[in-house]
N, C-alpha and C positions, 0 to 999 in steps of 0.2 A: 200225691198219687191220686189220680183218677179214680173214681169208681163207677161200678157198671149197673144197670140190671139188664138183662140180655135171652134172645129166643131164640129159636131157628126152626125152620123147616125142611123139610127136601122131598121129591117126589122123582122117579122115574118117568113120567109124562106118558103119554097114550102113545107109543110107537116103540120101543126101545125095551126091551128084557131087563137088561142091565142097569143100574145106576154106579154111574163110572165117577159121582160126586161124593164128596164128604164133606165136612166140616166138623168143627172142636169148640165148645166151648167150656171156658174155665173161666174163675172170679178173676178175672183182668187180662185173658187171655182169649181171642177169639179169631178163628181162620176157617175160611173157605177155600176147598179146594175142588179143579175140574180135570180127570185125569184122561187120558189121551192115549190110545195103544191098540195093538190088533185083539183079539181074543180078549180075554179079561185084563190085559194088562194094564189099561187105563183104570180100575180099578184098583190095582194093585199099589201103582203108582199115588192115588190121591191117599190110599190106606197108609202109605211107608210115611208120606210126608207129615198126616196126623198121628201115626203112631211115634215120629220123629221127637215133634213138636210138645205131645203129651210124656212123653218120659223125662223131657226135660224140661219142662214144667217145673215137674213132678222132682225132681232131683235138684232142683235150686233151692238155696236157699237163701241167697244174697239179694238186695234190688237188683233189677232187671236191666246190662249197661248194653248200650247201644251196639258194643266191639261183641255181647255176648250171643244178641241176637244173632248178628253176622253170621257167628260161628255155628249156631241152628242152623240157620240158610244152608252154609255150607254143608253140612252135615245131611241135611235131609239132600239137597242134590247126589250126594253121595250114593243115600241108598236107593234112590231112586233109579242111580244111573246103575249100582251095582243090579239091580233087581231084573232090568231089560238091557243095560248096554247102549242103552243112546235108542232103542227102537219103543220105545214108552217116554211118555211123560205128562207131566202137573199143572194148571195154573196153578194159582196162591195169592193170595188176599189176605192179609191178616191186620189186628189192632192190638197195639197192647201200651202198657208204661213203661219206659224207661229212663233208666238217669244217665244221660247226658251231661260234661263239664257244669256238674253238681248242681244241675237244674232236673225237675222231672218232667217229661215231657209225655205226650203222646205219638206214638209212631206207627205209622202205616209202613209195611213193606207190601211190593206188588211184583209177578212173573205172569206175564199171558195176558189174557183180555177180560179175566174176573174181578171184578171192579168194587171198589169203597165208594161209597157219597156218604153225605153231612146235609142233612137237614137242620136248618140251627131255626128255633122257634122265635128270637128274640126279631130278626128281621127277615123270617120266613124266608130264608132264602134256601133253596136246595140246590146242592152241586155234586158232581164228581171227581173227586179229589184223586184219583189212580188215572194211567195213561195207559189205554191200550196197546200190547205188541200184539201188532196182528198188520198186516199185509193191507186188510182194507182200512185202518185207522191211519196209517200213514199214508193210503191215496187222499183219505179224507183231510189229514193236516197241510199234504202238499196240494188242497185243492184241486184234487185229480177225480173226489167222489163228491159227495153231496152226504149227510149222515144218512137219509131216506133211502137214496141208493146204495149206502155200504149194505145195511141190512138186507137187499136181494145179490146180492155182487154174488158170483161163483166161488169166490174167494174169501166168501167169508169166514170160513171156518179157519183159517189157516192162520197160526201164530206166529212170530216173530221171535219167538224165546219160552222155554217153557222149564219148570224144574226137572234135570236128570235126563235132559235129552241132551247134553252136555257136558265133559267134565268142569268147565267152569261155569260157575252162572253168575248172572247180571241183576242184579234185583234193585226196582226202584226202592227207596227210603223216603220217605218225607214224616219231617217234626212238626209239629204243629202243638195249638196251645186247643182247647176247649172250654165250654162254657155249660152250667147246667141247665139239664136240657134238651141237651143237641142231640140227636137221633144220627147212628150210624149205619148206615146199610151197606153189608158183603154181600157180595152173591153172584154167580153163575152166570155165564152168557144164555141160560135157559130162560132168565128173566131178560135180561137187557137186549139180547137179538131179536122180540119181536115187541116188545114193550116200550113205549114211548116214555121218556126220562117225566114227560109231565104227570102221567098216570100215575108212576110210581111216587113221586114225590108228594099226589095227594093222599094215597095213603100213607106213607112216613109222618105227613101232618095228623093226619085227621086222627089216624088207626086210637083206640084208647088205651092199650098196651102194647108193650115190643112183641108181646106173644101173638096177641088181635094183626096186627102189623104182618109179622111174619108171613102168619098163615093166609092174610088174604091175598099177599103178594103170591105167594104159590100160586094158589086158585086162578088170579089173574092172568097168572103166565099160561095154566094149563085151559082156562078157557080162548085166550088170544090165542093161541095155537098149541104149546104141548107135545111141540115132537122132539125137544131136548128133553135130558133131567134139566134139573131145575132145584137147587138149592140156594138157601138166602138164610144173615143173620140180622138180626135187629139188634142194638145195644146201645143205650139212653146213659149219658151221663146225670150219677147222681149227685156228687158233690167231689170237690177237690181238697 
């Protein structure tokens, strides 16, 4: 099993009342969420998913199997959809361990355009490991944008899937192995919509804690512009 140490921050940004973001973290468990809805309902929505998430945590008591997570998935789509009825809804970005065909693995699930990267130290390489759903991410896969231009596209905000605006949902999964070391960045299109992927990744390098990390990426987002929220998690593997 993985181990973490791990930050977060969040900010409502300079335009916006509300912060319709959340995020959870727990000792191997870590999710960002962006909620989406009239009135406070996108608040409500990112609340149901972490309140989902942390009760069942909290209520396990077996390792963590892959079929089990699903069924979180599922479940928080549930209440999300019970909460609004399909007119609300969540990203979600999350990391955690689980055991897979009696191996432990680490596993990303993703819904929306809130995004994981992996800064791995060993050959400095930073990536983004989630796929965005979103309208301008797949002009940009079919070559129909350019990334520069998704970022001003009219369209940008509009996703492609989101938790509880559906009775069923679609959540990417990816397993993956880790190394100690590697820095794992969640967070919000608050940061990634006006934030160039190289910016970020010199902080993930350089920052001297996940907490240092966290918080400058805030700042960063709300000096580059700031008229999202804006939350992000840092989480450093410490040994396996």
């Amino acid at each position: 099993m993985y181990r973490f140490t791990a930050a977060g921050a969040t900010h409502v940004g300079h335009v916006r009342d509300l912060n319709e973001d959340a995020y959870l973290i727990r000792d191997g468990l870590y999710l960002v969420a962006d909620g989406m809805g009239g009135h406070d309902g996108g608040e409500l929505a990112s609340a149901a998913v972490i309140d989902t998430f942390a009760t069942a945590w909290e209520n396990n008591t077996e390792p963590l199997e892959l079929f089990t997570l699903q069924e979180w998935l599922t479940e928080a789509n549930r209440n999300v959809y019970d909460i609004a009825t399909g007119r609300a809804g969540t990203t979600l970005t999350l990391l955690t361990n689980v055991l897979h065909q009696d191996k432990e693995q680490l596993v990303i699930a993703n819904v929306g355009d809130s995004r994981t990267y992996r800064y791995r130290a060993s050959d400095e390489v930073f990536m983004q490991l989630t796929q965005d759903h979103s309208a301008v991410a797949e002009m940009v896969r079919l070559g129909q944008l350019t990334p520069d231009e998704a970022r001003e596209h009219p369209a940008r905000n509009v996703i492609t899937r989101a938790v509880g605006s559906a009775l069923r949902l679609l959540a990417d999964v990816l397993l993956l192995d880790a190394e100690i070391g590697d820095r794992f960045l969640l967070c919000t299109d608050g940061l990634t919509g006006k934030v160039e992927d190289q910016e970020i990744g010199l902080i993930l390098a350089s920052a001297a804690t996940v907490q240092d990390a966290a918080d400058q990426l805030v700042e960063l987002a709300l000096e580059t512009d700031g008229s999202d929220n804006v939350t992000v998690i840092v989480a450093e593997v410490l040994e396996h």
